[in-house]
DRENTORKOL-3810 file (N, C-alpha, C; in nm, 4 decimals):
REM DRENTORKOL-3810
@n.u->13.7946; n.v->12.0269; n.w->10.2088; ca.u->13.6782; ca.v->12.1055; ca.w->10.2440; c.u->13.6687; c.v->12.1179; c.w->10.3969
@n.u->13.6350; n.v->12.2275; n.w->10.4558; ca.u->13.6092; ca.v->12.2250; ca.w->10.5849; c.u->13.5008; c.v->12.1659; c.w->10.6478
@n.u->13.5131; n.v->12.1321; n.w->10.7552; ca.u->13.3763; ca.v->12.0790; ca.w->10.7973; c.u->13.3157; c.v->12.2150; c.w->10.8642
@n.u->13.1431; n.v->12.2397; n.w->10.7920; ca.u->13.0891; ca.v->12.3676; ca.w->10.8919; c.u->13.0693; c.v->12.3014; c.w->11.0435
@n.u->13.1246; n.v->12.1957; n.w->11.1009; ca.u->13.0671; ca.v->12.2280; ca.w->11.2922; c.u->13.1947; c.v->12.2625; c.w->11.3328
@n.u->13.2858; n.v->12.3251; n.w->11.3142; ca.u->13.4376; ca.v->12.3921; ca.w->11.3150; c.u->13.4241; c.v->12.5473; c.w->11.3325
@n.u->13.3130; n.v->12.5822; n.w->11.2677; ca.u->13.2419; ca.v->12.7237; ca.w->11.3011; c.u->13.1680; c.v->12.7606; c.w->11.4031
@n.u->13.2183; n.v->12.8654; n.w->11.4633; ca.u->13.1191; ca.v->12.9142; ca.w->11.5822; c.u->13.1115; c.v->13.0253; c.w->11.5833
@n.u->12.9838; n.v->13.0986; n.w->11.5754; ca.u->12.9632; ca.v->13.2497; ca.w->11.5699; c.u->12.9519; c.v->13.2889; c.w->11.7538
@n.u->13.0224; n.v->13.4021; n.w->11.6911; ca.u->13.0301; ca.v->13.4482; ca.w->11.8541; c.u->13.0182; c.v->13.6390; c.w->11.8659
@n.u->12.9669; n.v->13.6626; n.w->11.9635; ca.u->13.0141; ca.v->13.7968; ca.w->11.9833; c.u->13.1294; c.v->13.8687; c.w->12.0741
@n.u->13.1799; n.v->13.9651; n.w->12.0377; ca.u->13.3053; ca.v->13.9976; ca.w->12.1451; c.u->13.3129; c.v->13.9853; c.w->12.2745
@n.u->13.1583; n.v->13.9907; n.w->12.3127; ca.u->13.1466; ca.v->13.9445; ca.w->12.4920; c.u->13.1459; c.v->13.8277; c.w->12.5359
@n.u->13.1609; n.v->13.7456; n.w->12.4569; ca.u->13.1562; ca.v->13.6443; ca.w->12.4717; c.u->13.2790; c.v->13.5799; c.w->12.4988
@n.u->13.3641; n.v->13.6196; n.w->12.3838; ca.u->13.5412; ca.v->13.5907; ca.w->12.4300; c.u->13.5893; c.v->13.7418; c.w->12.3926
@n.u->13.5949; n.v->13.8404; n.w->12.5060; ca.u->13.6719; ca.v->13.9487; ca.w->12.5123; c.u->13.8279; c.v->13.9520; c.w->12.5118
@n.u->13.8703; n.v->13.8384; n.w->12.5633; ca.u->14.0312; ca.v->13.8484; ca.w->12.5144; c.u->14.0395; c.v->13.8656; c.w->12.3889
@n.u->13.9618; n.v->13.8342; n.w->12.3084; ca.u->14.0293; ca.v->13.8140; ca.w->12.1893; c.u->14.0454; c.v->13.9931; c.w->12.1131
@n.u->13.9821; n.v->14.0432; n.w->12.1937; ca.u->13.9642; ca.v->14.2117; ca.w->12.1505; c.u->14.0714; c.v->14.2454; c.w->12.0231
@n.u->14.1946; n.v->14.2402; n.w->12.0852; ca.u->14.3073; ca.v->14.3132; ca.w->12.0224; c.u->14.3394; c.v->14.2439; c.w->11.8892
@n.u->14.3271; n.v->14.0918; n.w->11.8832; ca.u->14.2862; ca.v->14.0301; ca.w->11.7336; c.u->14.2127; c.v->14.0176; c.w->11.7063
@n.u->14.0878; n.v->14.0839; n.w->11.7408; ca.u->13.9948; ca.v->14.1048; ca.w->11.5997; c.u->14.0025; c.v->14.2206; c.w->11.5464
@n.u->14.0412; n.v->14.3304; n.w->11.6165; ca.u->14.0337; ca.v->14.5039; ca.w->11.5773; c.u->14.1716; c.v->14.4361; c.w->11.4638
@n.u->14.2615; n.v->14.3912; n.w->11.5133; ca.u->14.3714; ca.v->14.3755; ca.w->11.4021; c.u->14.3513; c.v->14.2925; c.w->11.2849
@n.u->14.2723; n.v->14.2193; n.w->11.3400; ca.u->14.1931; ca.v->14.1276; ca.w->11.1598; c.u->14.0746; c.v->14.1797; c.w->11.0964
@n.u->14.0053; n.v->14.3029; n.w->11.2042; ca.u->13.9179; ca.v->14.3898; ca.w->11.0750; c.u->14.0254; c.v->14.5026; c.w->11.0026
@n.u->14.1175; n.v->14.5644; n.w->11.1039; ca.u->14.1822; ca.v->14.6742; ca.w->11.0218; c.u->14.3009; c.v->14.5723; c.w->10.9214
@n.u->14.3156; n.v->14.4658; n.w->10.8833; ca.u->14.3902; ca.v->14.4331; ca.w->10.7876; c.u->14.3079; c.v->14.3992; c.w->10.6464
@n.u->14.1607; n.v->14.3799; n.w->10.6554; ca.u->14.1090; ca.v->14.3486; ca.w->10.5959; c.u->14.0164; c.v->14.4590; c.w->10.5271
@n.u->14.0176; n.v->14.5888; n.w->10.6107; ca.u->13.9300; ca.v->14.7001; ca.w->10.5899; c.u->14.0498; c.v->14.8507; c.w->10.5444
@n.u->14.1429; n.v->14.8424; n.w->10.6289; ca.u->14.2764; ca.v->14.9309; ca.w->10.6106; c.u->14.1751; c.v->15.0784; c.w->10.7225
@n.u->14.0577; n.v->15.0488; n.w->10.7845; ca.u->14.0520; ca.v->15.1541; ca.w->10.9009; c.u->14.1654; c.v->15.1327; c.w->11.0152
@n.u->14.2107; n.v->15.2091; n.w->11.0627; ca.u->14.3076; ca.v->15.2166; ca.w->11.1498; c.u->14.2649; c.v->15.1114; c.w->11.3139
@n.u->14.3118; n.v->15.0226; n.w->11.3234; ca.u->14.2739; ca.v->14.9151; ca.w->11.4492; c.u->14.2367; c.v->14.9475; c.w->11.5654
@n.u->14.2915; n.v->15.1265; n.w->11.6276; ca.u->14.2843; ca.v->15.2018; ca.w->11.6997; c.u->14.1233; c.v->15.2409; c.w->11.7167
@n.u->14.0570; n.v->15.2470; n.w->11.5663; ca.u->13.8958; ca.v->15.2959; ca.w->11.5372; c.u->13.8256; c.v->15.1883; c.w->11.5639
@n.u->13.8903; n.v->15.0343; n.w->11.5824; ca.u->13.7871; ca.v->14.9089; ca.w->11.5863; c.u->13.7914; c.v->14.9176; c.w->11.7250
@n.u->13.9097; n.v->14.9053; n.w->11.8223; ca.u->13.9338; ca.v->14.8886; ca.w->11.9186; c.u->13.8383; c.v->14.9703; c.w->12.0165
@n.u->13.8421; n.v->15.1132; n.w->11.9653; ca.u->13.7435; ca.v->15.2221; ca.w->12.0682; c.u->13.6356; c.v->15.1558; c.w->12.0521
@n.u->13.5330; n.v->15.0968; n.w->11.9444; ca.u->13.3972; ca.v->15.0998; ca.w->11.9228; c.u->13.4085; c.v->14.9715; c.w->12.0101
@n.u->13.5068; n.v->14.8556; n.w->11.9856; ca.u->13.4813; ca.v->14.7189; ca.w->12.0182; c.u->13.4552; c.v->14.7809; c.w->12.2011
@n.u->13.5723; n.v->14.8490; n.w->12.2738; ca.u->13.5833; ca.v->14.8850; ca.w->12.4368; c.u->13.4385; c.v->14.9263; c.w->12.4438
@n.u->13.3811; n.v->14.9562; n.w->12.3751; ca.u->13.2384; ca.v->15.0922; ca.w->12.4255; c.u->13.1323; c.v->14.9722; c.w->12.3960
@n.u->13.1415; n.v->14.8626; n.w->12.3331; ca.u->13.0281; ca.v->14.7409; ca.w->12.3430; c.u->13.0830; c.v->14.6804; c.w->12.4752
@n.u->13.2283; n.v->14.6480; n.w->12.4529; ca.u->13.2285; ca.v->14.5473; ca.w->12.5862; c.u->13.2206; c.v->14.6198; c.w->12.7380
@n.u->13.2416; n.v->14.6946; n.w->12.7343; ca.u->13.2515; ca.v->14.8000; ca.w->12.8606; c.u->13.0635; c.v->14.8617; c.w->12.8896
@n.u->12.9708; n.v->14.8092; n.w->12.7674; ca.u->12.8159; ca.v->14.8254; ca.w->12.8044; c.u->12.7554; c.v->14.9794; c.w->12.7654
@n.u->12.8864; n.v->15.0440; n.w->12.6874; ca.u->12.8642; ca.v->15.1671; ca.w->12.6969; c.u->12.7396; c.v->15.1772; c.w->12.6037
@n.u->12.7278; n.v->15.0997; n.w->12.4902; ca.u->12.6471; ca.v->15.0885; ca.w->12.3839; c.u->12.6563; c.v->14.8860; c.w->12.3232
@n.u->12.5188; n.v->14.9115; n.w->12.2643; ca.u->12.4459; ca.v->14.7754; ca.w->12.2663; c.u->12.5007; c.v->14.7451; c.w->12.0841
@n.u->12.5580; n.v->14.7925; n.w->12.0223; ca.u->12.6411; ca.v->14.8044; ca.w->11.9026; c.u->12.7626; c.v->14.6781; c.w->11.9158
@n.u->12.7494; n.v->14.5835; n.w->11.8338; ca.u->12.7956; ca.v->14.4941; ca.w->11.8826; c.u->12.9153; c.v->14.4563; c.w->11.7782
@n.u->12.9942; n.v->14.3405; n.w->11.8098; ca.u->13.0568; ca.v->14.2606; ca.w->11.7063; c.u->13.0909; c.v->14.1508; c.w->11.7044
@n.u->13.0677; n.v->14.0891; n.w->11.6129; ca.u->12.9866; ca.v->13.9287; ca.w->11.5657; c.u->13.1642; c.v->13.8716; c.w->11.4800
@n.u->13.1837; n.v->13.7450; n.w->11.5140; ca.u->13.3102; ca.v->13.7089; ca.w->11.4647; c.u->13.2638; c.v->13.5742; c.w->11.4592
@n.u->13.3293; n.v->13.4988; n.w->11.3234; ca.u->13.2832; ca.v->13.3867; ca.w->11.3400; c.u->13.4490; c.v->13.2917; c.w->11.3504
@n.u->13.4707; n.v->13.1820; n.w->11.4421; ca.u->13.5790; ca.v->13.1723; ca.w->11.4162; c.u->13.5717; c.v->13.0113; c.w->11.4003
@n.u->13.6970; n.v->12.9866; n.w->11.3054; ca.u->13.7364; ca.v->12.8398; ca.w->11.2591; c.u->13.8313; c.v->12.8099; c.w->11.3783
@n.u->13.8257; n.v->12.6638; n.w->11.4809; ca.u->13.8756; ca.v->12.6412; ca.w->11.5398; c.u->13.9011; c.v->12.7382; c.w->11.6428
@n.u->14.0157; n.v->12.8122; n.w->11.6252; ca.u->14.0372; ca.v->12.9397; ca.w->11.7116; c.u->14.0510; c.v->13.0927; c.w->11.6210
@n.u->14.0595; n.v->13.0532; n.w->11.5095; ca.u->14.1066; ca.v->13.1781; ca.w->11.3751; c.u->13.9817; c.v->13.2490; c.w->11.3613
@n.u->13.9725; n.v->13.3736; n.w->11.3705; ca.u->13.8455; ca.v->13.4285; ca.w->11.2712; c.u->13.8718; c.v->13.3974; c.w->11.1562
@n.u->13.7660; n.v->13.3716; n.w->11.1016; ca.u->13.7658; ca.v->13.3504; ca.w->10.9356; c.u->13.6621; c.v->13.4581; c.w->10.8798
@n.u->13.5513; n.v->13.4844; n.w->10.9738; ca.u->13.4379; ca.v->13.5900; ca.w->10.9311; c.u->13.4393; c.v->13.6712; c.w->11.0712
@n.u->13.3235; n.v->13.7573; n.w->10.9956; ca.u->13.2925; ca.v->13.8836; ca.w->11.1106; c.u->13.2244; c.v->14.0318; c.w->11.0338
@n.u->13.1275; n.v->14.1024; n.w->11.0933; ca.u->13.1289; ca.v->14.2167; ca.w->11.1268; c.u->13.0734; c.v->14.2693; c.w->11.2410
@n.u->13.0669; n.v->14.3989; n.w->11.2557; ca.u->13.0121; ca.v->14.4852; ca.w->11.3001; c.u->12.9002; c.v->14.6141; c.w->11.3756
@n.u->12.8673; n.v->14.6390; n.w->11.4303; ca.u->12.7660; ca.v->14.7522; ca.w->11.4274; c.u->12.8047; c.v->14.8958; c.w->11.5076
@n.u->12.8155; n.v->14.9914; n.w->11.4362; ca.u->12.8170; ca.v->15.1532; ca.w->11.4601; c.u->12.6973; c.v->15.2486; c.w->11.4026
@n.u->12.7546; n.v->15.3606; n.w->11.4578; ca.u->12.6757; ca.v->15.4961; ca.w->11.4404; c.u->12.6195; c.v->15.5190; c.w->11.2857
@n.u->12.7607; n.v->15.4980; n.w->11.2572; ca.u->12.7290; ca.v->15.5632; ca.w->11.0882; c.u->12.8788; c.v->15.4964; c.w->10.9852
@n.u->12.8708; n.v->15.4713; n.w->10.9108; ca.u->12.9755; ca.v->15.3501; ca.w->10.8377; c.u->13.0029; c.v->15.4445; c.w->10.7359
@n.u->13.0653; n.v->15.5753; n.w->10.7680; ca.u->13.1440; ca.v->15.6928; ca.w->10.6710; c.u->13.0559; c.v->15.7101; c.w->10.5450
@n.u->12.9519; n.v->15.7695; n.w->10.5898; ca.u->12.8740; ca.v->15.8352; ca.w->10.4782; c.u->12.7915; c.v->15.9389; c.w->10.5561
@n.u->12.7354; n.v->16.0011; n.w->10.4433; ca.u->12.6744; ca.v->16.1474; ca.w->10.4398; c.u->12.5147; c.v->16.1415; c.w->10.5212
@n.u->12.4626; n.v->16.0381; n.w->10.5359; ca.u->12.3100; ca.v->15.9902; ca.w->10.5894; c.u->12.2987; c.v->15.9717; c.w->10.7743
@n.u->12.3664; n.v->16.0359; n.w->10.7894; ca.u->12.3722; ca.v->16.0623; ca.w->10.9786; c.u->12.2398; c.v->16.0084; c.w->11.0255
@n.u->12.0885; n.v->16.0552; n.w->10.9796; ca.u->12.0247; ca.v->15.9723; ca.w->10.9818; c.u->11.9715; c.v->15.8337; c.w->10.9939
@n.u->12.0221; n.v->15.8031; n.w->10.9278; ca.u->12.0312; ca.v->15.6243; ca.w->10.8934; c.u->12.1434; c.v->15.5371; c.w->10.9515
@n.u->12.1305; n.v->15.5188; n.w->11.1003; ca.u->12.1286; ca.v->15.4560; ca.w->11.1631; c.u->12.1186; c.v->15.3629; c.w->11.2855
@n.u->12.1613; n.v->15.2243; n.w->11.3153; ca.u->12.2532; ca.v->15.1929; ca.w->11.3088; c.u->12.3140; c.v->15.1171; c.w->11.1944
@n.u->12.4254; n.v->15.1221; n.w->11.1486; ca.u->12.5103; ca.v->15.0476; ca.w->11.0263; c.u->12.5851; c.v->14.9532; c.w->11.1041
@n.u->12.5305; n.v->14.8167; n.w->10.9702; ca.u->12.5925; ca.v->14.6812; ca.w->10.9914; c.u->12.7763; c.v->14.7156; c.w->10.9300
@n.u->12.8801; n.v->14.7174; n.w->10.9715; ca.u->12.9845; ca.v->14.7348; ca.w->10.8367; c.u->13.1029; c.v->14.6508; c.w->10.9150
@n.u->13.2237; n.v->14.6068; n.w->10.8119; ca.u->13.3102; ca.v->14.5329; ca.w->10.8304; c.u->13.2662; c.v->14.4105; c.w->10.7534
@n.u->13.1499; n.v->14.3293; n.w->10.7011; ca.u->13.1269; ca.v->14.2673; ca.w->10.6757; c.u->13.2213; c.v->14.1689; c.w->10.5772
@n.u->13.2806; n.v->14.1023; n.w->10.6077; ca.u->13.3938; ca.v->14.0040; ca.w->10.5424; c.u->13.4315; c.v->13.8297; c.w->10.6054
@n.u->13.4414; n.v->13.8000; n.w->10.5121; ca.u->13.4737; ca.v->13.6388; ca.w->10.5292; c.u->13.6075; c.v->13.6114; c.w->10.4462
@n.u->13.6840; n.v->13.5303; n.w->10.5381; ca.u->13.8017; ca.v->13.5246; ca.w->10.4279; c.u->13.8207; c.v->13.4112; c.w->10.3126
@n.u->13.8746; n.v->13.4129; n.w->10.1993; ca.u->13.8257; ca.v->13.4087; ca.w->10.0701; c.u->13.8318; c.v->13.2092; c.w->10.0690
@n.u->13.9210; n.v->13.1736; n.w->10.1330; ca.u->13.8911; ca.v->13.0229; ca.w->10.2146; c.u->13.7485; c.v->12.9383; c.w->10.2437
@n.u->13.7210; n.v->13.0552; n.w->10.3262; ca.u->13.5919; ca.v->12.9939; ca.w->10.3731; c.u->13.4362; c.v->13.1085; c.w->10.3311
@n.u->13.4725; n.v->13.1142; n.w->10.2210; ca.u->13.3545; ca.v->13.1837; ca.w->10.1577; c.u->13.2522; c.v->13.0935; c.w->10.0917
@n.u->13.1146; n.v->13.0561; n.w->10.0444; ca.u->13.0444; ca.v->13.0248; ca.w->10.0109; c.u->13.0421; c.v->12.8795; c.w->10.1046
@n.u->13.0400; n.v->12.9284; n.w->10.2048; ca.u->12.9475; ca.v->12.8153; ca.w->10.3508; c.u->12.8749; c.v->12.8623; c.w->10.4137
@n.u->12.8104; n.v->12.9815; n.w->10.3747; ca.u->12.6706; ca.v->13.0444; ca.w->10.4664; c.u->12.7283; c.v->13.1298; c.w->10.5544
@n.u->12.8824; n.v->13.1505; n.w->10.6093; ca.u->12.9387; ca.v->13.2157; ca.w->10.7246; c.u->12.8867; c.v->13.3740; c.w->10.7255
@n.u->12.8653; n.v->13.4565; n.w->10.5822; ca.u->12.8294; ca.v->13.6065; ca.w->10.5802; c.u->12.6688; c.v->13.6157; c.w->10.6497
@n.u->12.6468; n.v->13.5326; n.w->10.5317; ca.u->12.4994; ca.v->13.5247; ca.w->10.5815; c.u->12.4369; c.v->13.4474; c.w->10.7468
@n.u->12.4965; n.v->13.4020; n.w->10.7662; ca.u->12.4912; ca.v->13.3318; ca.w->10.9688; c.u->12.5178; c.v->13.4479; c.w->11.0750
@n.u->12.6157; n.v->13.5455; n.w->11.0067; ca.u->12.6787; ca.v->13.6652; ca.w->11.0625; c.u->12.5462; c.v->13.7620; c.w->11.0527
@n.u->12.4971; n.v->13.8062; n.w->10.9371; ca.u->12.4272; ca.v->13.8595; ca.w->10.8912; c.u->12.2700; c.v->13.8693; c.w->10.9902
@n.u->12.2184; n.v->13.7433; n.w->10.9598; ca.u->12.1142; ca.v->13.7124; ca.w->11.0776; c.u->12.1592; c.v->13.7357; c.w->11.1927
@n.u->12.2429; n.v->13.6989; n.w->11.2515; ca.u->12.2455; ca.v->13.6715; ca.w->11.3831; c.u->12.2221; c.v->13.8440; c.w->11.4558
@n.u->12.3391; n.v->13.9295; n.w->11.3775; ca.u->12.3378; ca.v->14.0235; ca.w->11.3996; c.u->12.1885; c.v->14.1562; c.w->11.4217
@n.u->12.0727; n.v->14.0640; n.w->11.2811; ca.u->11.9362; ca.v->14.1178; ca.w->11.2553; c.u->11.9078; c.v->14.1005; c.w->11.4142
@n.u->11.8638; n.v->13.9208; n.w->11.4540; ca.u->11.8195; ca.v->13.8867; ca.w->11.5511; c.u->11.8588; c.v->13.9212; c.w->11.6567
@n.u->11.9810; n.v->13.9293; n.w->11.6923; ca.u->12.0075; ca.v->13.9972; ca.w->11.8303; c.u->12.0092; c.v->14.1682; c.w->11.8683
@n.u->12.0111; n.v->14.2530; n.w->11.7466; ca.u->11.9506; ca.v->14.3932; ca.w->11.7692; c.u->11.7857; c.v->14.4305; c.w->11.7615
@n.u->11.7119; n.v->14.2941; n.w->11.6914; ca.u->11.5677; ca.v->14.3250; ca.w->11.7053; c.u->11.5054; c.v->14.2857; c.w->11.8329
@n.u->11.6124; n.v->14.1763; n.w->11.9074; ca.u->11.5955; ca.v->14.1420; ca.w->12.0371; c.u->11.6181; c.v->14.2504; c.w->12.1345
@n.u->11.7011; n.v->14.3417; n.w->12.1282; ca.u->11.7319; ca.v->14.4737; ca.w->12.2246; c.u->11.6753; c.v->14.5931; c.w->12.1817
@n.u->11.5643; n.v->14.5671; n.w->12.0641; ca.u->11.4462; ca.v->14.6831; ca.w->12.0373; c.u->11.5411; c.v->14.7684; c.w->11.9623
@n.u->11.6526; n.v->14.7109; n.w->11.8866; ca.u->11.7317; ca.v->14.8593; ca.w->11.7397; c.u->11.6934; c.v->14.7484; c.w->11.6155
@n.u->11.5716; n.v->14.8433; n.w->11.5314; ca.u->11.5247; ca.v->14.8215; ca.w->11.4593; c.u->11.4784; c.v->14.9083; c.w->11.3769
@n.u->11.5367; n.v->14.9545; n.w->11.2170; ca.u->11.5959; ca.v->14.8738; ca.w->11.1149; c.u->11.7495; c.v->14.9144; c.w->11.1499
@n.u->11.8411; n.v->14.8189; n.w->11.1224; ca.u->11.9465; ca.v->14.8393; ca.w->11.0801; c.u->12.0142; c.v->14.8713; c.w->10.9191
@n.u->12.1164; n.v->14.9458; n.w->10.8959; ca.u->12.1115; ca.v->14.9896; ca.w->10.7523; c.u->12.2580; c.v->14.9236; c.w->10.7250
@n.u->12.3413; n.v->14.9058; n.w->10.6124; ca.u->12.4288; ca.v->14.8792; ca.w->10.5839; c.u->12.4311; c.v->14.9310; c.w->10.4478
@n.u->12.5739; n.v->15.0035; n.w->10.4054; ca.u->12.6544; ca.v->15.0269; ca.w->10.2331; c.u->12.7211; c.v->14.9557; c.w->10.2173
@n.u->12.7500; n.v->14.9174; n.w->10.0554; ca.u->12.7701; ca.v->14.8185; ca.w->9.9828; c.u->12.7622; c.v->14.8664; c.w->9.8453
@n.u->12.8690; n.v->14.7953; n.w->9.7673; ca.u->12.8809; ca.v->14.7891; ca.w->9.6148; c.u->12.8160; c.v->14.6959; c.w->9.6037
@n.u->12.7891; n.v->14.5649; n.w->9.6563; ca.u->12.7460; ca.v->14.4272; ca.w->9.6336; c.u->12.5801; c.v->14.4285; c.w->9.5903
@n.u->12.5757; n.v->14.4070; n.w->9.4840; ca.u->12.4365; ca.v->14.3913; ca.w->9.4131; c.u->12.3773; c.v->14.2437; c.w->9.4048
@n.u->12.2882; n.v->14.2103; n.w->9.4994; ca.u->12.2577; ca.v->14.0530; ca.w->9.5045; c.u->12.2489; c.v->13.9581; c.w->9.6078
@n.u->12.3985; n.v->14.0196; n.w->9.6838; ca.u->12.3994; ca.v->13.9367; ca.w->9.8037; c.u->12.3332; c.v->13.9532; c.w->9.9235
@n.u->12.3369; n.v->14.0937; n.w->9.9589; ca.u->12.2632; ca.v->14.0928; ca.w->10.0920; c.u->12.1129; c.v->14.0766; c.w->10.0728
@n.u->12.0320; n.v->14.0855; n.w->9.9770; ca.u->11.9268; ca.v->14.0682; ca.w->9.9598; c.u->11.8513; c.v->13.9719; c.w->9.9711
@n.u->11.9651; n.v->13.8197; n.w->9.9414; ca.u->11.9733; ca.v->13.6728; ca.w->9.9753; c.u->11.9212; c.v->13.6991; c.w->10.1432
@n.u->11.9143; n.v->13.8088; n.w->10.2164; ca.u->11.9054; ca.v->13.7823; ca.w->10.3696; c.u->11.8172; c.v->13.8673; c.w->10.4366
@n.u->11.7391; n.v->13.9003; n.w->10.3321; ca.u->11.6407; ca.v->13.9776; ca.w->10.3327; c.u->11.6855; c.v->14.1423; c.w->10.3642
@n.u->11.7619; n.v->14.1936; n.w->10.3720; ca.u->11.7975; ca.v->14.3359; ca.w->10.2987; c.u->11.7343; c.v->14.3946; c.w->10.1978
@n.u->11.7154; n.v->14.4994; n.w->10.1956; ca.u->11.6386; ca.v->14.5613; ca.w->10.0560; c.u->11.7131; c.v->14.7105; c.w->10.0560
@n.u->11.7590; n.v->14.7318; n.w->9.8869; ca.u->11.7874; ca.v->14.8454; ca.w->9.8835; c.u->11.6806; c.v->14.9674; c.w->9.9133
@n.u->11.7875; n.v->15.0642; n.w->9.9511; ca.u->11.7158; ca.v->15.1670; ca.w->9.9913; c.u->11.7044; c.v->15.2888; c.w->9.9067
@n.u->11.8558; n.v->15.3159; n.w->9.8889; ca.u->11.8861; ca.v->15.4794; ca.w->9.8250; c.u->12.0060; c.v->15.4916; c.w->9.8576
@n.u->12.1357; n.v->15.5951; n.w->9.7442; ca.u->12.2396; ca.v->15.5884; ca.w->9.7180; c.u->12.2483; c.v->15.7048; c.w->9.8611
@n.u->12.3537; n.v->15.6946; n.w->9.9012; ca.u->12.4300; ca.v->15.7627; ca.w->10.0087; c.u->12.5906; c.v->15.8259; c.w->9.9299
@n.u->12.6170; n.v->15.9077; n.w->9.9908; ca.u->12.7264; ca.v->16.0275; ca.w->9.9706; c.u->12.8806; c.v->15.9469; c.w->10.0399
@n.u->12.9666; n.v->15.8531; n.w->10.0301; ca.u->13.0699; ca.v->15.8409; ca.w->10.1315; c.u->13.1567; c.v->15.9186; c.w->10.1706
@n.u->13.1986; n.v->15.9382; n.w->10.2844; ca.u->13.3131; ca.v->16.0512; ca.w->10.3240; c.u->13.4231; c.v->16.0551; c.w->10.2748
@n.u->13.4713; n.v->16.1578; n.w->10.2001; ca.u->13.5887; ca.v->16.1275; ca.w->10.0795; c.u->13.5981; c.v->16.0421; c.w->9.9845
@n.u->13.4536; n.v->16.0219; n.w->9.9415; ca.u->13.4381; ca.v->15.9373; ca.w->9.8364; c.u->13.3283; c.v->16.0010; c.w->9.7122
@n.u->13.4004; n.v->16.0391; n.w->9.5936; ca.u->13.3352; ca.v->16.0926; ca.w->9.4742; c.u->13.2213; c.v->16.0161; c.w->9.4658
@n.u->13.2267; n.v->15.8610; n.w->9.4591; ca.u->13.1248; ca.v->15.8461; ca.w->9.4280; c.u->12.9990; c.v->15.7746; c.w->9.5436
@n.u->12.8704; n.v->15.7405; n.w->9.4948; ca.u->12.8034; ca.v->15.7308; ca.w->9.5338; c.u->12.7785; c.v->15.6051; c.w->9.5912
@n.u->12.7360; n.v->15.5144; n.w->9.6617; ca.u->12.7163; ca.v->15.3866; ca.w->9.7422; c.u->12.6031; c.v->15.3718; c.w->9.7717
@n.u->12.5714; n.v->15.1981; n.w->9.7164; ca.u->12.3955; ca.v->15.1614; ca.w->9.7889; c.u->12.4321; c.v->15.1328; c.w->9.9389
@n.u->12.2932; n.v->15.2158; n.w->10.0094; ca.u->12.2351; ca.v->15.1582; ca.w->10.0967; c.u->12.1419; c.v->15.0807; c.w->10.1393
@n.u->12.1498; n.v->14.9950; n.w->10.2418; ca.u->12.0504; ca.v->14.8763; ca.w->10.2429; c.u->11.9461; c.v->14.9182; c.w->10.3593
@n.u->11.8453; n.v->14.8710; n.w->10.3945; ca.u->11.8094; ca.v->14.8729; ca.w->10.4905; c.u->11.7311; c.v->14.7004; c.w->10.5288
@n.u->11.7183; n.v->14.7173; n.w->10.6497; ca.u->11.6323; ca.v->14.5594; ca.w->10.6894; c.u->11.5610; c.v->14.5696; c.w->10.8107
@n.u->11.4464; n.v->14.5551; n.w->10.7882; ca.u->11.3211; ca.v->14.5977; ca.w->10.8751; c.u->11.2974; c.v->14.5072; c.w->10.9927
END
């Protein structure tokens, strides 16, 4: 079993070297092209935008992490900013790491006045554990079908 004080949530400004492996451990885990993590990750660390990304890492490894952008490939241009990337790897799943990610991410955009944040999801159950509440199905881009959206106030 791992020990959780081995975990440390962090954001990309925090350790910016690590830029180029995390865009490469969300696009292996997401299959968006690393090139699309990399621009959004440069435009947080460079101050361009307050859209951040949250990594949690074991020792030196990410093991968790997501995100925050414009719009997380759906039809609701409206609705946002979107939490997305959201993943923990299957190791270190059920130790609180989604949900630590999850908050932190609430708390530090309600701290810079972006408030609600929205996130899509198939997942029925979990984000709600973190106070999320569904909202209404959204359209995905090249995607027949339909996807919940969350929102969190």
């Amino acid at each position: 079993m791992n020990n959780t004080n081995n975990y440390r949530i962090i954001t990309l400004r925090e350790r910016p070297e690590l830029v180029a492996i995390a865009a490469e451990w969300f696009h292996s885990k997401w299959g968006v092209p690393a090139e699309a993590y990399l621009e959004c990750m440069k435009a947080y660390l460079s101050g361009k935008t307050e859209y951040g990304w949250y990594i949690c890492l074991y020792d030196e490894s990410i093991v968790a992490g997501l995100g925050v952008i414009e719009n997380d490939f759906h039809d609701r241009k409206d609705l946002t900013p979107n939490v997305c990337a959201v993943y923990a790897e299957e190791e270190h799943r059920e130790k609180g790491l989604a949900g630590n990610l999850l908050n932190k991410v609430v708390d530090d955009m309600r701290n810079k006045g972006v408030t609600p944040l929205y996130l899509v999801t198939d997942h029925i159950g979990f984000y709600e554990r973190y106070g999320w509440e569904f909202l209404c199905m959204v359209q995905g881009d090249d995607d027949p079908k339909m996807t919940r959206m969350y929102i969190h106030r």
